[in-house]
Phi, psi and omega in degrees: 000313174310300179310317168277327148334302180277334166311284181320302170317323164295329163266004155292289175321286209295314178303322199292304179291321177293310222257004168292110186255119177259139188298126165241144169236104165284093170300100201242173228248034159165174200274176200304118163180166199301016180267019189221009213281348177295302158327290164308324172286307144003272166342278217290312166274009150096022179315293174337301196296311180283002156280351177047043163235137195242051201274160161228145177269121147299088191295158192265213180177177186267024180251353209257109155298059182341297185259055208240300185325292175293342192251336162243062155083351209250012138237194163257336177215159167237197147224164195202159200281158192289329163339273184336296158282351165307301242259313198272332184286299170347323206274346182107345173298113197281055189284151168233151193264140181236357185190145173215094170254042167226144195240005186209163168266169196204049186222138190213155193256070169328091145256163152327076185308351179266022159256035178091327221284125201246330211188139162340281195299017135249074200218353161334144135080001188231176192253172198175110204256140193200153203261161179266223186025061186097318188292000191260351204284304172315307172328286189309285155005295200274340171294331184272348183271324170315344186067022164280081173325163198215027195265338203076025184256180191318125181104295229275156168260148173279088192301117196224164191293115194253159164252211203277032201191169190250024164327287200275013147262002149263056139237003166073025165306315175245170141275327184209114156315099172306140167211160157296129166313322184251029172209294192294310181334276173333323163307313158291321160226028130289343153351306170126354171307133158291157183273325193282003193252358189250158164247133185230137167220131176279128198280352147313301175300330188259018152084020199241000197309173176209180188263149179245181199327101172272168170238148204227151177221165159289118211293324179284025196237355180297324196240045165240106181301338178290304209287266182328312168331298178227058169253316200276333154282339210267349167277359173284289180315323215273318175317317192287349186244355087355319162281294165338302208289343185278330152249087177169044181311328192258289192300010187254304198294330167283013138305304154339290219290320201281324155262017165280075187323332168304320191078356195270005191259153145297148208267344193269330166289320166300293162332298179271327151322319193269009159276298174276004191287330193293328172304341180275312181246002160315140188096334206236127237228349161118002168284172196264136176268128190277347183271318173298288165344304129353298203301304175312343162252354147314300168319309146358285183280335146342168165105348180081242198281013188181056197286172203256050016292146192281340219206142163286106204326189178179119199065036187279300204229147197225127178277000179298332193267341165270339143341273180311305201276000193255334191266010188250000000 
């Protein structure tokens, strides 16, 4: 009776122990859709679960500050564009980048071709809507290297806020509109837009691209071993789900779709988003490229008199934790 007893306990304990989760709350840096489809697949195929993580995704918006978000408690990570968290770590937020899995940019400037514009430097004199909290620090950057002020004074471009959606270029609100490669663009022209009635410049094509959604922590959680522990599963996981989703683009983008509480995103929108979100981070294993990096904070510091950080970062990003999570 004893010997069995202690059997059944042992298997309580053990059930107990498995079945033991650790919490992650994820930000993610706009709303539920493939561009976050790595994350949801994770979820969804049960990555999380064989990681003993228990995560919940947050969706962002264009009011929503990841690292307004991470800095008061109110996730353990986010994810951010590398601008954004340079400028906010300067700014005193101690943010650390532990995994980058999108290896290329996707941000491109959509106008109207029939307002002249040819080339950046006529983007002189004209309005422009961009999304904020961070997400505009390339745009500026690159105006400022342009020697184009962003204030609306003469010369200068008029900055105005974009939301979720591409209204104030087809309401002739703006001349140009920040677009995705795999989302506002499109948007435009389901619209009824011509590619041909549009000008696009890729911020890739102008040498001016930075890196996009990394996934970033707070620096003091660096010298918690419980903490660093389960981060390196949850970047194991989020990676395995990240591969799936590049081979599996369509069974990725409805899994998006099954978490969007909202309803508002579409399956012909997912799809093809999650075709080119894969062009992005294809190749790339979630480690950080140090040349890509280089490049992005050369871009930064650029701009003359007003540059989108003063100074070269120092401790921004640490490979220990894609160390770790690539070799098990």
């Amino acid at each position: 009776m004893k010997q069995l007893v202690y059997g059944v306990a042992a298997m309580t304990l053990t059930a107990g122990a498995a079945a033991a989760q650790d919490e992650v709350t994820l930000q993610l840096q706009w709303v539920t859709q493939a561009q976050f489809a790595g994350y949801y697949v994770a979820l969804e195929n049960g990555y999380y679960d064989e990681e003993h993580l228990d995560v919940t995704i947050q969706p962002g918006g264009p009011d929503i500050a990841p690292p307004q978000v991470l800095a008061g408690g109110g996730a353990d990570v986010m994810l951010n564009w590398m601008p954004s968290a340079l400028a906010a770590r300067e700014a005193g937020l101690p943010v650390v980048n532990i995994a980058q899995p999108f290896v290329r940019s996707g941000l491109m400037l959509s106008c109207w071709a029939d307002t002249g514009i040819t080339e950046p430097a006529d983007l002189a004199g004209k309005t422009v809507a961009h999304w904020f909290f961070g997400n505009e620090y390339p745009f500026l950057s690159w105006m400022s290297q342009l020697g184009i002020p962003v204030d609306g004074s003469d010369g200068g471009v008029t900055l105005l806020q974009a939301g979720f959606n591409v209204d104030p270029l087809l309401q002739r609100q703006v001349d140009c509109i920040s677009t995705m490669t795999y989302n506002e663009y499109w948007q435009i022209i389901d619209a009824g837009v011509t590619p041909e009635e549009l000008v696009t410049f890729r911020y890739e094509d102008f040498g001016v691209a930075t890196l996009e959604d990394g996934i970033w922590i707070l620096e003091e959680n660096l010298k918690n071993p419980a903490f660093v522990d389960k981060m390196v599963r949850f970047v194991r996981a989020s990676m395995r789900g990240w591969a799936w989703a590049v081979e599996n683009p369509d069974d990725a983008a409805k899994i998006v779709l099954d978490y969007d509480e909202t309803g508002a995103q579409t399956e012909e929108h997912q799809l093809r988003m999650m075709g080119e979100i894969a062009l992005l981070v294809a190749g790339g294993d979630g480690s950080l490229d140090r040349a890509a990096y280089e490049r992005t904070v050369a871009t930064l510091l650029a701009g003359g008199s007003d540059p989108v950080i003063t100074a070269k970062p120092e401790g921004a990003w640490t490979s220990a934790i894609t160390d770790e999570a690539l070799t098990q």
